[in-house]
gemmi code that builds the backbone of each chain (N, CA, C; Angstrom):
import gemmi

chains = {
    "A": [
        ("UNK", (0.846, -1.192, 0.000), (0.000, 0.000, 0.000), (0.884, 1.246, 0.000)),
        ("UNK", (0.291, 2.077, -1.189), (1.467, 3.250, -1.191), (1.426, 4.544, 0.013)),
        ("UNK", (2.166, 4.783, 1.108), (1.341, 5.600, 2.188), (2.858, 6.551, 2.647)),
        ("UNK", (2.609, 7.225, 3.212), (3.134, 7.990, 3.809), (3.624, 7.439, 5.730)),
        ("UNK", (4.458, 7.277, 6.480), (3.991, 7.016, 7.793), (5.104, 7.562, 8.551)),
        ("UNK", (5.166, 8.028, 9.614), (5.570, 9.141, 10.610), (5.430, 8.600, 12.297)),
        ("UNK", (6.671, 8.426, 12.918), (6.347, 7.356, 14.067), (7.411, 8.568, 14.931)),
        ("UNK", (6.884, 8.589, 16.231), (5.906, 8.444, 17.289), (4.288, 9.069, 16.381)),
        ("UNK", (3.644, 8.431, 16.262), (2.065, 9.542, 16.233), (2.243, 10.329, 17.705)),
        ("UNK", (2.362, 10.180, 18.346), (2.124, 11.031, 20.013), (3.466, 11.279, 20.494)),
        ("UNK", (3.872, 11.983, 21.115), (4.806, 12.352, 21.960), (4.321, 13.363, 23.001)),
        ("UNK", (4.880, 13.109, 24.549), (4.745, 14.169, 24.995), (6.706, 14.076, 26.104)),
        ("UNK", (7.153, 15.358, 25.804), (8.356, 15.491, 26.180), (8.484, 16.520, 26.845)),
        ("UNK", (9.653, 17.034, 27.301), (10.209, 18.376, 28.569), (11.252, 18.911, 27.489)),
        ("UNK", (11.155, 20.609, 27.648), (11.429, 21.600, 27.299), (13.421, 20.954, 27.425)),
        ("UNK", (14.231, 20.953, 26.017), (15.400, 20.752, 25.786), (16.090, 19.331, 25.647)),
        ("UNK", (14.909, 18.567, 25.768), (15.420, 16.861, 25.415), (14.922, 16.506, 23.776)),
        ("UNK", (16.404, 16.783, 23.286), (16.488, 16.648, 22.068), (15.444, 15.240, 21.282)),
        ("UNK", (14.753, 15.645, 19.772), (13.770, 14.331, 19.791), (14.029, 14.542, 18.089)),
        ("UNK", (13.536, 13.312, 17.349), (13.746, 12.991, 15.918), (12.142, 12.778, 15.975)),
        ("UNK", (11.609, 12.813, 15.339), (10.314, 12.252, 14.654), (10.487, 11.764, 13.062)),
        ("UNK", (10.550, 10.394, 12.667), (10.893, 9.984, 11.388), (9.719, 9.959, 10.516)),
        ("UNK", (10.319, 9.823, 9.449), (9.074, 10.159, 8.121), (10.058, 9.129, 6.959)),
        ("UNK", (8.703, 7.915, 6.470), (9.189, 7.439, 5.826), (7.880, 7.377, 4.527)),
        ("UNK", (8.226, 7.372, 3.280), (7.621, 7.296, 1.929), (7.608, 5.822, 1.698)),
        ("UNK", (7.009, 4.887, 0.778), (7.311, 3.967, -0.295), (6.804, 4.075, -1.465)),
        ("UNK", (6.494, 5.188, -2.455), (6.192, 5.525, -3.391), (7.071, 5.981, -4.389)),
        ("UNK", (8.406, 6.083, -3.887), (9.670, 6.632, -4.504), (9.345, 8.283, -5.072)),
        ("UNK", (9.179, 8.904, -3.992), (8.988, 10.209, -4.516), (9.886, 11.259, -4.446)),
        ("UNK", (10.435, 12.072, -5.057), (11.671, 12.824, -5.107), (11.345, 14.099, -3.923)),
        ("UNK", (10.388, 14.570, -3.952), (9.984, 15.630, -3.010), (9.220, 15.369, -1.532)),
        ("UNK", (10.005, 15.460, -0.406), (9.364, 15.155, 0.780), (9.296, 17.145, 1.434)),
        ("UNK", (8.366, 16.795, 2.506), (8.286, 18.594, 3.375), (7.454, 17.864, 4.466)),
        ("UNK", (7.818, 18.752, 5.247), (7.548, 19.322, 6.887), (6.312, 20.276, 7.279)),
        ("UNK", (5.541, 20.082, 7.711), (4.172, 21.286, 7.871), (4.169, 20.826, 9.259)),
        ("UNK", (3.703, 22.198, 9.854), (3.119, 21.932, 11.512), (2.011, 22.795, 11.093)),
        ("UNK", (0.830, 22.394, 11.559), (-0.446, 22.622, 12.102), (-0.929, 23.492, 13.467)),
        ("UNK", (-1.456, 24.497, 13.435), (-1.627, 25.080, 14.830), (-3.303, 25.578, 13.928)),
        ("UNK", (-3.436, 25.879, 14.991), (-5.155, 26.204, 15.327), (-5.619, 27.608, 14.949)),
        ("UNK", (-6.212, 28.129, 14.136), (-6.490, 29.544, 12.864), (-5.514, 29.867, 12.217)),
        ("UNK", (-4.509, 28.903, 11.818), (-2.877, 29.032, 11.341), (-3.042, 28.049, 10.218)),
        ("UNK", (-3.749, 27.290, 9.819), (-3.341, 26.677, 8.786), (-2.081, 25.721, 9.486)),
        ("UNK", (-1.730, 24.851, 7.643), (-0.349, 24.469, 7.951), (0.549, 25.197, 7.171)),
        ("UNK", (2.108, 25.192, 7.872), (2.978, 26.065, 7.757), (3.866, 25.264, 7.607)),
        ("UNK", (5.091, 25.416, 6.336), (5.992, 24.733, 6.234), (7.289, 24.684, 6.339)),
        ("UNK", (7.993, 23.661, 7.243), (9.172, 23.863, 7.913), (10.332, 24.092, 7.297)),
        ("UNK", (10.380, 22.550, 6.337), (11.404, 22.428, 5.415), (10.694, 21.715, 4.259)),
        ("UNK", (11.433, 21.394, 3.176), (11.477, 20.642, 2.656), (12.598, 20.513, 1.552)),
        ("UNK", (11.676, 19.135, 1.018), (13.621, 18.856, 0.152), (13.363, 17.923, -1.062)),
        ("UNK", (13.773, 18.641, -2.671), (13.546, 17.981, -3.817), (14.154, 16.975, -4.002)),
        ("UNK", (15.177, 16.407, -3.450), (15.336, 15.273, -4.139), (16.838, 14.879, -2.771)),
        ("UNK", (17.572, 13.753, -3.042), (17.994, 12.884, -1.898), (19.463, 14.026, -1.920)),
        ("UNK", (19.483, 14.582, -0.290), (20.717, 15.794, -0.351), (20.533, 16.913, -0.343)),
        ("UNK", (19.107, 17.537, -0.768), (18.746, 18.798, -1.487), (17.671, 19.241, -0.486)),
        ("UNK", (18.183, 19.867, 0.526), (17.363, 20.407, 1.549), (17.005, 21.886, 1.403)),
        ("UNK", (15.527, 22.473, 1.594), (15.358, 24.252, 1.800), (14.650, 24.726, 2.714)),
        ("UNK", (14.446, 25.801, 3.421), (13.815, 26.180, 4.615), (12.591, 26.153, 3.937)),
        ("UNK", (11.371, 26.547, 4.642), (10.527, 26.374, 4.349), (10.074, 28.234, 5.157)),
        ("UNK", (8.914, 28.085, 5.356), (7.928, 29.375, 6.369), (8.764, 29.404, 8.051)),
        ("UNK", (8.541, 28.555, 8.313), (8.978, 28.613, 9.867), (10.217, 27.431, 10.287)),
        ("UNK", (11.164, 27.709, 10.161), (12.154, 26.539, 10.140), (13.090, 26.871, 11.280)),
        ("UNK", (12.548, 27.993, 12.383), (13.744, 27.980, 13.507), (13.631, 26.930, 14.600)),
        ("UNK", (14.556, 26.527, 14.805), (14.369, 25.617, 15.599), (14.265, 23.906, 15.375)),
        ("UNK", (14.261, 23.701, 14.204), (14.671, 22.492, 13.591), (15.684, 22.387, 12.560)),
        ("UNK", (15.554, 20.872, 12.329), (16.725, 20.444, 11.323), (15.876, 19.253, 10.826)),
        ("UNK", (16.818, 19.078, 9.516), (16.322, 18.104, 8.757), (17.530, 17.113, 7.828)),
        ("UNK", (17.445, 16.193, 7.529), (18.139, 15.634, 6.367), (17.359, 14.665, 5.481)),
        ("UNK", (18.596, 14.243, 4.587), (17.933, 13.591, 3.538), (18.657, 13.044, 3.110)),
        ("UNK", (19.145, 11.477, 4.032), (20.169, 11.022, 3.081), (19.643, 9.697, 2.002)),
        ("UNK", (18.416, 9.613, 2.503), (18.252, 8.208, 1.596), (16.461, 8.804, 0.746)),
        ("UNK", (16.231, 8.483, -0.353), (15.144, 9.046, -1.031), (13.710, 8.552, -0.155)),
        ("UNK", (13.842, 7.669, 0.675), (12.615, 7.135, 1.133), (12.350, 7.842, 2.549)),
        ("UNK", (13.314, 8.932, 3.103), (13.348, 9.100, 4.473), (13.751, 10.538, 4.419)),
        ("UNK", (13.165, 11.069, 5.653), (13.001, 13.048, 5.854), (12.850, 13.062, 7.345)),
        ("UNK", (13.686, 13.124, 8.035), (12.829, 13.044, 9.770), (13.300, 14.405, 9.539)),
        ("UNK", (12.645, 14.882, 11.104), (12.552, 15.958, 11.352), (13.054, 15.884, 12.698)),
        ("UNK", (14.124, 16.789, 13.300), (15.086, 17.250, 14.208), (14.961, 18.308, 15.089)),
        ("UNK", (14.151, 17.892, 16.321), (14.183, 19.063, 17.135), (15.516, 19.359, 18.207)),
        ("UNK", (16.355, 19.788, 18.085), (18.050, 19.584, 19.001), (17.211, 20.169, 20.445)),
        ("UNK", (16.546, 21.038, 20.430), (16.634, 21.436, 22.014), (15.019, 22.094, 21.621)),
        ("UNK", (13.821, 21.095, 22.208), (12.602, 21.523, 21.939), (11.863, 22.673, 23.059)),
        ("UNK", (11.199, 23.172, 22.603), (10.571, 24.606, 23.482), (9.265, 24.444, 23.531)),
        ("UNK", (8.226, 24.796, 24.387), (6.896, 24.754, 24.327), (6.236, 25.651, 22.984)),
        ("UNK", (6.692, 26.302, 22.524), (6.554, 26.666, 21.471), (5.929, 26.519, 19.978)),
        ("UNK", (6.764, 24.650, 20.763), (7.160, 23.483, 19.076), (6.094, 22.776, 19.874)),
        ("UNK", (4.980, 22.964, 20.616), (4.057, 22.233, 20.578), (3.196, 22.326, 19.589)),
        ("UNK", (2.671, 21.181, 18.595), (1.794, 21.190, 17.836), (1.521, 19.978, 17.120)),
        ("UNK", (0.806, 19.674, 16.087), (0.834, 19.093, 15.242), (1.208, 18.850, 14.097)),
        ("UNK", (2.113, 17.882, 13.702), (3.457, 17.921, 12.669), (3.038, 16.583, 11.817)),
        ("UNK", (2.876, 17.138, 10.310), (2.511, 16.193, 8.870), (3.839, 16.035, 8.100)),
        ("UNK", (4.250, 15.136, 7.567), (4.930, 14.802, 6.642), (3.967, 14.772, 5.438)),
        ("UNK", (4.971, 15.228, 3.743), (4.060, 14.989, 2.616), (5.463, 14.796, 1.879)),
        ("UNK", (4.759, 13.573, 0.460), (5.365, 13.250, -0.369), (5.088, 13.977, -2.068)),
        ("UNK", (5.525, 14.214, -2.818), (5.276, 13.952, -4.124), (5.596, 13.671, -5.021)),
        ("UNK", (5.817, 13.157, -6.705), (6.440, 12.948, -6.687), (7.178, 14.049, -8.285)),
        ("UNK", (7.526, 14.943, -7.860), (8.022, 15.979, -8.658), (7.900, 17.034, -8.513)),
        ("UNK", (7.338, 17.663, -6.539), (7.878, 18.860, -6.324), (5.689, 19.139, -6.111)),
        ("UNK", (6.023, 20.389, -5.248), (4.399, 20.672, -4.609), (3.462, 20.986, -5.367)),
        ("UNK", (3.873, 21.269, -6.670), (2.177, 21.124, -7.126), (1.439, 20.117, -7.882)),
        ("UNK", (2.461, 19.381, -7.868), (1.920, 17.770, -7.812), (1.199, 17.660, -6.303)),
        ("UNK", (0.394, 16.288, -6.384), (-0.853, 16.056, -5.357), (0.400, 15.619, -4.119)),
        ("UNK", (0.410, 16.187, -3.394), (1.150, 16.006, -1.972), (-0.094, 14.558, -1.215)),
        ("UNK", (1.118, 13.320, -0.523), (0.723, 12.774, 0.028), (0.899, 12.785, 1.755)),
        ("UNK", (0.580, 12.871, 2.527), (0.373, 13.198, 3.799), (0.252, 12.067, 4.453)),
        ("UNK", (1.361, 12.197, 5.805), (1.355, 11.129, 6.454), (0.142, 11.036, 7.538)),
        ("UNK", (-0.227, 10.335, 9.037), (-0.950, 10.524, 9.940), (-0.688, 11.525, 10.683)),
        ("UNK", (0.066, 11.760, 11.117), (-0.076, 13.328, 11.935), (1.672, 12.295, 13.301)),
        ("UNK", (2.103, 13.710, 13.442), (2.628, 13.488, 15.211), (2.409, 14.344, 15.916)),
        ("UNK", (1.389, 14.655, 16.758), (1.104, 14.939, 17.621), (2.272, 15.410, 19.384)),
        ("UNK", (3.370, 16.563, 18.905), (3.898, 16.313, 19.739), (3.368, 17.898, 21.084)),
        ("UNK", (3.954, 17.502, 22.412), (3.721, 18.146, 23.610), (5.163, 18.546, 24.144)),
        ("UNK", (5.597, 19.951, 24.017), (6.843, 20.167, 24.680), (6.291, 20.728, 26.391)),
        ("UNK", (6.686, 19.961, 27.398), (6.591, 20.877, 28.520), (7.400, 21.416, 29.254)),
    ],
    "B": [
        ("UNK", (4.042, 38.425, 1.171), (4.124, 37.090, -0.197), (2.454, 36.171, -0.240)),
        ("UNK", (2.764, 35.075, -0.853), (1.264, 34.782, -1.223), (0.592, 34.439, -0.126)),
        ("UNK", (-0.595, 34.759, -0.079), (-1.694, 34.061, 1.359), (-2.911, 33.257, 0.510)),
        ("UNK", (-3.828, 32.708, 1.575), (-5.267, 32.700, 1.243), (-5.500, 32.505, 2.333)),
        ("UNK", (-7.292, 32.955, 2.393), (-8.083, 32.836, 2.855), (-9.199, 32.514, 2.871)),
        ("UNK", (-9.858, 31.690, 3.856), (-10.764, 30.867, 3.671), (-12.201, 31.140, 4.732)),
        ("UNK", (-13.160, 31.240, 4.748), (-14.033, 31.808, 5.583), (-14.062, 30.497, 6.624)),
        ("UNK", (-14.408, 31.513, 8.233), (-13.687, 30.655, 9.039), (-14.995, 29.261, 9.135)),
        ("UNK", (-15.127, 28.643, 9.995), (-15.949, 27.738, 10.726), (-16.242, 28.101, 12.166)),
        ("UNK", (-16.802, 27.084, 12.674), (-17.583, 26.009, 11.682), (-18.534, 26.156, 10.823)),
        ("UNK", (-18.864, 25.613, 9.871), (-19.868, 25.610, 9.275), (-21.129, 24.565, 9.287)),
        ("UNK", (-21.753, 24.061, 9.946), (-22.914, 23.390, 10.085), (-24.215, 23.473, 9.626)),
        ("UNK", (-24.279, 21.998, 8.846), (-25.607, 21.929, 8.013), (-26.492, 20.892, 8.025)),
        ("UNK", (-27.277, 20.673, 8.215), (-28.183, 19.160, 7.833), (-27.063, 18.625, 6.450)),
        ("UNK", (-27.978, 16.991, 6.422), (-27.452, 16.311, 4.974), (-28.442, 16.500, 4.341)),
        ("UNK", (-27.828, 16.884, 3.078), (-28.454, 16.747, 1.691), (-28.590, 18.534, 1.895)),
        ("UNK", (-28.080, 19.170, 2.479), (-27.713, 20.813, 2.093), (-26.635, 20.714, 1.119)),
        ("UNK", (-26.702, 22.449, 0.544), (-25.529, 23.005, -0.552), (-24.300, 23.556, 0.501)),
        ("UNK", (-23.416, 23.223, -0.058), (-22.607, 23.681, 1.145), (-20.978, 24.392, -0.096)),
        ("UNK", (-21.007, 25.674, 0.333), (-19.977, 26.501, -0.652), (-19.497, 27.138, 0.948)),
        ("UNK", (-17.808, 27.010, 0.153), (-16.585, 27.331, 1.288), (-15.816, 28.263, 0.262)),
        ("UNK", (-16.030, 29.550, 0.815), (-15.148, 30.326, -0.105), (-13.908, 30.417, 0.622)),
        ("UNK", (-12.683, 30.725, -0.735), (-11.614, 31.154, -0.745), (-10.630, 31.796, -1.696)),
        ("UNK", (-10.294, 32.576, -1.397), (-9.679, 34.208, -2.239), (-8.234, 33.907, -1.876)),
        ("UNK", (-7.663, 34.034, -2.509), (-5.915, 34.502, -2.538), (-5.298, 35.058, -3.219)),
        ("UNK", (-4.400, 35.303, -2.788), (-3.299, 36.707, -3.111), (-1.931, 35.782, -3.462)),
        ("UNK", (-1.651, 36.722, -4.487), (-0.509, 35.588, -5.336), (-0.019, 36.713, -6.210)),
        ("UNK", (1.590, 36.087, -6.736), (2.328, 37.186, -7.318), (2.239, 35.788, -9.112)),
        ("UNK", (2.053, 36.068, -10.177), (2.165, 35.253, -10.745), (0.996, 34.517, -11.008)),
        ("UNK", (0.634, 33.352, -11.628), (-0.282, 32.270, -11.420), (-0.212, 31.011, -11.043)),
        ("UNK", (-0.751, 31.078, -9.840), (-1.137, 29.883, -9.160), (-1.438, 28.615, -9.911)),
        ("UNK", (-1.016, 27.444, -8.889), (-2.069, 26.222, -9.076), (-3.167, 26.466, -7.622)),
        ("UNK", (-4.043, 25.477, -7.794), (-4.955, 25.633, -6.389), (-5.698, 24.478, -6.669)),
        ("UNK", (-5.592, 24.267, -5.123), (-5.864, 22.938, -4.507), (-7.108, 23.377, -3.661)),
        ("UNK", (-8.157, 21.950, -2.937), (-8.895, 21.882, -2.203), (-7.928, 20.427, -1.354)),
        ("UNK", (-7.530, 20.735, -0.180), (-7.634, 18.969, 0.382), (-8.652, 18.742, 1.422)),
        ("UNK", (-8.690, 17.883, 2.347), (-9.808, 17.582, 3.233), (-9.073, 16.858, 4.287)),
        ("UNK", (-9.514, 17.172, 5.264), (-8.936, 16.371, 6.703), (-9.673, 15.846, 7.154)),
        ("UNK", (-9.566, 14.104, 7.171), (-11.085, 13.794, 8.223), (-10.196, 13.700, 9.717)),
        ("UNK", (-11.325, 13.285, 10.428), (-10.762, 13.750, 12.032), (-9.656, 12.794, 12.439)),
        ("UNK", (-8.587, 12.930, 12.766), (-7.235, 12.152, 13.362), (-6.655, 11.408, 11.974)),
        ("UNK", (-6.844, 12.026, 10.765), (-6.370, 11.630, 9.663), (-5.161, 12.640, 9.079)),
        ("UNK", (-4.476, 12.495, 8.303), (-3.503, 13.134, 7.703), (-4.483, 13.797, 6.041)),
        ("UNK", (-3.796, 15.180, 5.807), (-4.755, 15.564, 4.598), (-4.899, 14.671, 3.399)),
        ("UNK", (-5.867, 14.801, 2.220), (-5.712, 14.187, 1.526), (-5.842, 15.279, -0.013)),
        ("UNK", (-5.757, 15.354, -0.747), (-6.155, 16.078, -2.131), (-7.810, 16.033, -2.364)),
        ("UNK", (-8.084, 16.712, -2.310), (-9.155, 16.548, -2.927), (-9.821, 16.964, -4.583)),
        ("UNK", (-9.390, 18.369, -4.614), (-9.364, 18.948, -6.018), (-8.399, 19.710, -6.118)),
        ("UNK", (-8.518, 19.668, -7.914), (-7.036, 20.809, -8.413), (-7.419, 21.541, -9.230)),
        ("UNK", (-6.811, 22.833, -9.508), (-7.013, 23.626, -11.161), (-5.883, 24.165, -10.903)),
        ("UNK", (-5.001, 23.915, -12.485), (-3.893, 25.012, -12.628), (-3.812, 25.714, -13.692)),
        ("UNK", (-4.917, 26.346, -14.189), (-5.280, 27.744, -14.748), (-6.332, 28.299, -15.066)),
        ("UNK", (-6.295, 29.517, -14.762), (-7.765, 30.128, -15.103), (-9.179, 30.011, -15.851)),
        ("UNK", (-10.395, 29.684, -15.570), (-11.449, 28.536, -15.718), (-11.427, 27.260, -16.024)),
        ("UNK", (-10.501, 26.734, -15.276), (-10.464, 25.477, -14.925), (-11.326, 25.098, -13.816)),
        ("UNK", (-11.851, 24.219, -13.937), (-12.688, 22.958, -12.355), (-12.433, 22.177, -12.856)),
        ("UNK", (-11.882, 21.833, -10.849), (-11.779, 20.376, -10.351), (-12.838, 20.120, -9.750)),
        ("UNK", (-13.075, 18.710, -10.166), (-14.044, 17.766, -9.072), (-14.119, 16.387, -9.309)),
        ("UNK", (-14.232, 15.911, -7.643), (-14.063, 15.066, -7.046), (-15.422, 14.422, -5.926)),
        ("UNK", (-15.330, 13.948, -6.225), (-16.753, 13.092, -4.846), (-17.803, 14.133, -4.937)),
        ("UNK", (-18.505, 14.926, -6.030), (-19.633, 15.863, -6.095), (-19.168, 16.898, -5.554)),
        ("UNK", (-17.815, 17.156, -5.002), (-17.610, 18.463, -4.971), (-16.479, 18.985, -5.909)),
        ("UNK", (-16.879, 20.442, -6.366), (-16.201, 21.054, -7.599), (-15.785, 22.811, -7.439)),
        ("UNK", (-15.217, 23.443, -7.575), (-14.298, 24.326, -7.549), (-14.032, 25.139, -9.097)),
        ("UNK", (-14.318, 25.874, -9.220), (-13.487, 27.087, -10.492), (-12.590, 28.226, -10.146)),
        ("UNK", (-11.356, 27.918, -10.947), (-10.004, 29.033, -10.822), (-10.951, 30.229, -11.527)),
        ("UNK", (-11.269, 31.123, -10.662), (-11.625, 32.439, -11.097), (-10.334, 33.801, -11.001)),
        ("UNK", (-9.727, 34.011, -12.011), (-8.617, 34.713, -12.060), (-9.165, 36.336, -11.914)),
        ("UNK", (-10.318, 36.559, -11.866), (-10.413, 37.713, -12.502), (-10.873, 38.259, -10.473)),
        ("UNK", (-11.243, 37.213, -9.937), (-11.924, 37.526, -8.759), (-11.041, 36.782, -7.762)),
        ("UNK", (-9.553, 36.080, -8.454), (-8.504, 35.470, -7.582), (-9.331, 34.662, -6.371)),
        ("UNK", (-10.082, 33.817, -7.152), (-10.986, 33.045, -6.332), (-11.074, 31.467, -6.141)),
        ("UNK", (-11.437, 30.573, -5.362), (-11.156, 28.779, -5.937), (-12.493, 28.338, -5.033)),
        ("UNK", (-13.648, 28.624, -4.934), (-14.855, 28.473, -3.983), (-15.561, 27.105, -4.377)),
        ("UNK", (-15.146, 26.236, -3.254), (-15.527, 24.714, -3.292), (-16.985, 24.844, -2.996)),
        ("UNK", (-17.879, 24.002, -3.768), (-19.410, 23.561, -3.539), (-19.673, 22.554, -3.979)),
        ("UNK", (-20.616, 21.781, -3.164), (-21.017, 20.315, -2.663), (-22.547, 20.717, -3.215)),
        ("UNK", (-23.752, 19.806, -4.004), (-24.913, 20.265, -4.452), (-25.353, 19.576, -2.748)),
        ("UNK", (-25.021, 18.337, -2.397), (-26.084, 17.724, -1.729), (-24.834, 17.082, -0.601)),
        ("UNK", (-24.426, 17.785, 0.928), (-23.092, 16.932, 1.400), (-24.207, 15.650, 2.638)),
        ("UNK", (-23.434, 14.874, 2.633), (-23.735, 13.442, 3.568), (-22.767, 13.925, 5.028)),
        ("UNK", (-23.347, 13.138, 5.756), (-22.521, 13.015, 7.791), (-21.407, 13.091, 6.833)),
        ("UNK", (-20.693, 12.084, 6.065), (-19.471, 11.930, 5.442), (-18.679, 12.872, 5.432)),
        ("UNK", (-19.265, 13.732, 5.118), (-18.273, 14.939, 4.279), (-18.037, 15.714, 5.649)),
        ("UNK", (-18.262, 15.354, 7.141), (-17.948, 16.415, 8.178), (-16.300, 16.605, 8.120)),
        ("UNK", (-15.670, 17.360, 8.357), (-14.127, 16.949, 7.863), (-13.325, 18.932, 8.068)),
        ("UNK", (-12.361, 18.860, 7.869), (-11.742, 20.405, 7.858), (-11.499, 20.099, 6.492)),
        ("UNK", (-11.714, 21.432, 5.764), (-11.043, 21.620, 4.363), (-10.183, 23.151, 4.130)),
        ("UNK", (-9.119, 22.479, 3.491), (-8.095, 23.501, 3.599), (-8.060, 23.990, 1.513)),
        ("UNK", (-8.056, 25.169, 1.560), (-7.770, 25.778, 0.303), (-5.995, 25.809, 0.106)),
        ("UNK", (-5.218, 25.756, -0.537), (-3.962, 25.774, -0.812), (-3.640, 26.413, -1.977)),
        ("UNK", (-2.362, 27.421, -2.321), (-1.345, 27.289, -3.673), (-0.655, 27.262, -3.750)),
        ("UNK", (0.413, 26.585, -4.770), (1.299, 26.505, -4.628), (2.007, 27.041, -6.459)),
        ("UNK", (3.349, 26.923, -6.990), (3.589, 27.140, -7.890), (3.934, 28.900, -8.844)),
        ("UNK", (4.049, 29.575, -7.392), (4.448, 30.919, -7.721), (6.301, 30.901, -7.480)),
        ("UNK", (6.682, 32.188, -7.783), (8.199, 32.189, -7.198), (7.884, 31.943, -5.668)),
        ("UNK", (7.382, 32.914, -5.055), (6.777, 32.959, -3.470), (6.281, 31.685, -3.012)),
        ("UNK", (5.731, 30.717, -3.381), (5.498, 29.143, -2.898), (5.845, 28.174, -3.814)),
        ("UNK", (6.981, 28.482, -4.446), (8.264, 27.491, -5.069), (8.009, 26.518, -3.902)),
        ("UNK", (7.872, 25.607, -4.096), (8.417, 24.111, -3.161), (7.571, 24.114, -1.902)),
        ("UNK", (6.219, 24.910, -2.373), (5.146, 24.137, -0.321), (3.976, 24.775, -1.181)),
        ("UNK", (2.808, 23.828, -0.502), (1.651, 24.663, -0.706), (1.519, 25.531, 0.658)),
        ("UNK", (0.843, 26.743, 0.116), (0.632, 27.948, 0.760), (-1.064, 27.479, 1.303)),
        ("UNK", (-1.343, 27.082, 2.909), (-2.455, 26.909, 3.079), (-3.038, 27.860, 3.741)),
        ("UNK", (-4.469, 28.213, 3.366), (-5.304, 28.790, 4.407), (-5.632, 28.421, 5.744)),
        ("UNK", (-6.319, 28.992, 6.652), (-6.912, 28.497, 8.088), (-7.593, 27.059, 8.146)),
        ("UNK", (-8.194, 26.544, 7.078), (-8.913, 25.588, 7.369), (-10.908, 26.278, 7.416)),
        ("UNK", (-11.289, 25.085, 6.997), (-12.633, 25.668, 7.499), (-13.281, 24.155, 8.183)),
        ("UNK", (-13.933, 24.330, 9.211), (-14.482, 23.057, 9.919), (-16.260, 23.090, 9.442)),
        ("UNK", (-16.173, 21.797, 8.790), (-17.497, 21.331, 8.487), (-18.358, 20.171, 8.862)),
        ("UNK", (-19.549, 20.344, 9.764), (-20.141, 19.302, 10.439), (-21.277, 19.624, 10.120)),
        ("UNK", (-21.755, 18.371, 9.526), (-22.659, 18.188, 9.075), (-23.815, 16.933, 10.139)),
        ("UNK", (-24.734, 17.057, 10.120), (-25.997, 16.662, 10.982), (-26.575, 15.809, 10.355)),
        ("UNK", (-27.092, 14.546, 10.844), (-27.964, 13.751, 10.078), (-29.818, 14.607, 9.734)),
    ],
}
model = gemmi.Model(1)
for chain_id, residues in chains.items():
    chain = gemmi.Chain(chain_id)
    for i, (resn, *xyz) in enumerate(residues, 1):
        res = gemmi.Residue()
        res.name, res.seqid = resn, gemmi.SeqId(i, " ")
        for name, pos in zip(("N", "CA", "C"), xyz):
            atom = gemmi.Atom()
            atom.name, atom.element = name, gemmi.Element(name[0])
            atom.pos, atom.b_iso = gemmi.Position(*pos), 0.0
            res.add_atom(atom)
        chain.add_residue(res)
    model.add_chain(chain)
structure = gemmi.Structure()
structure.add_model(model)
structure.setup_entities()
């Protein structure tokens, strides 16, 4: 099944304990990105990255990191998390860049306290 | 740089109502534009597309026209089901300004009533 999937779905953590949230594709898609979700905000995008190596900021990218070393994989890197970075965080795939149909993972749900 | 906007929620209707979700955006260039849909504890999905001016998309009875002249993409449903309760987000993407993300609106929350 071709899907998107993003593990922890839930987290809840303390303010500066560094955390990864992974994002993995099997659709072989060249374009993965980062959106967090907040509440009359839409989603907003962190990073993202065309193809395996080729990383760009996105809307709101302080405070994370990202890589891209293998085409199937994009985690997302919080080094020292803040209550701030509480929210809800989507991974999306496509496969030739965003205005192709973006595929969307389940959500992670994380809690900085 | 580019926005949209989407009229807020909730919006609540019986089934088998018309149900139109406007949304207007501001863009340097021409857009593509998207409709996706969120059902509840789900990740988004696509729902419709147009990438140029009087174009409609549609999908599951609901349909959308790129109105360039009124920088407009206003999704309508003739008849929506419980089904369709869900957030729907307007998006564009494909300007210099949203090179590489879609640009989403607020969301609009739609619950619909048996």
């Amino acid at each position: 099944e071709a899907q998107v999937t993003q593990n922890p779905r839930y987290l809840i953590t303390v303010t500066g304990k560094k955390l990864t949230v992974t994002c993995s594709q099997n659709m072989n898609h060249e374009y993965m990105s980062w959106y967090r979700q907040d509440p009359g905000l839409g989603l907003r995008q962190i990073y993202y990255s065309m193809n395996v190596e080729v990383t760009d900021k996105g809307d709101v990218p302080e405070g994370y990191k990202v890589s891209r070393k293998e085409k199937r994989n994009f985690p997302l890197i919080l080094e020292s998390p803040s209550p701030n970075q509480t929210s809800l965080y989507f991974c999306a795939s496509s496969d030739r860049g965003a205005m192709n149909e973006q595929f969307f993972g389940p959500g992670t749900r994380l809690t900085v306290l | 740089g580019d926005s949209v906007t989407q009229m807020e929620g909730p919006v609540t209707l019986s089934e088998e109502a018309f149900l139109t979700i406007n949304c207007t955006y501001t863009a340097t260039g021409y857009p593509s534009l998207f409709w996706y849909v969120q059902y509840p504890g789900e990740g988004l999905q696509l729902l419709l597309k147009a990438t140029k001016a009087d174009d409609k998309g549609s999908n599951k009875g609901f349909e959308a026209t790129y109105r360039k002249e009124t920088t407009s993409f206003h999704l309508e449903k003739g008849s929506v089901q419980v089904s369709d309760s869900a957030v729907y987000f307007c998006a564009l993407s494909g300007t210099t300004d949203s090179w590489g993300k879609l640009q989403f609106g607020a969301g609009t929350q739609v619950v619909v009533t048996p």
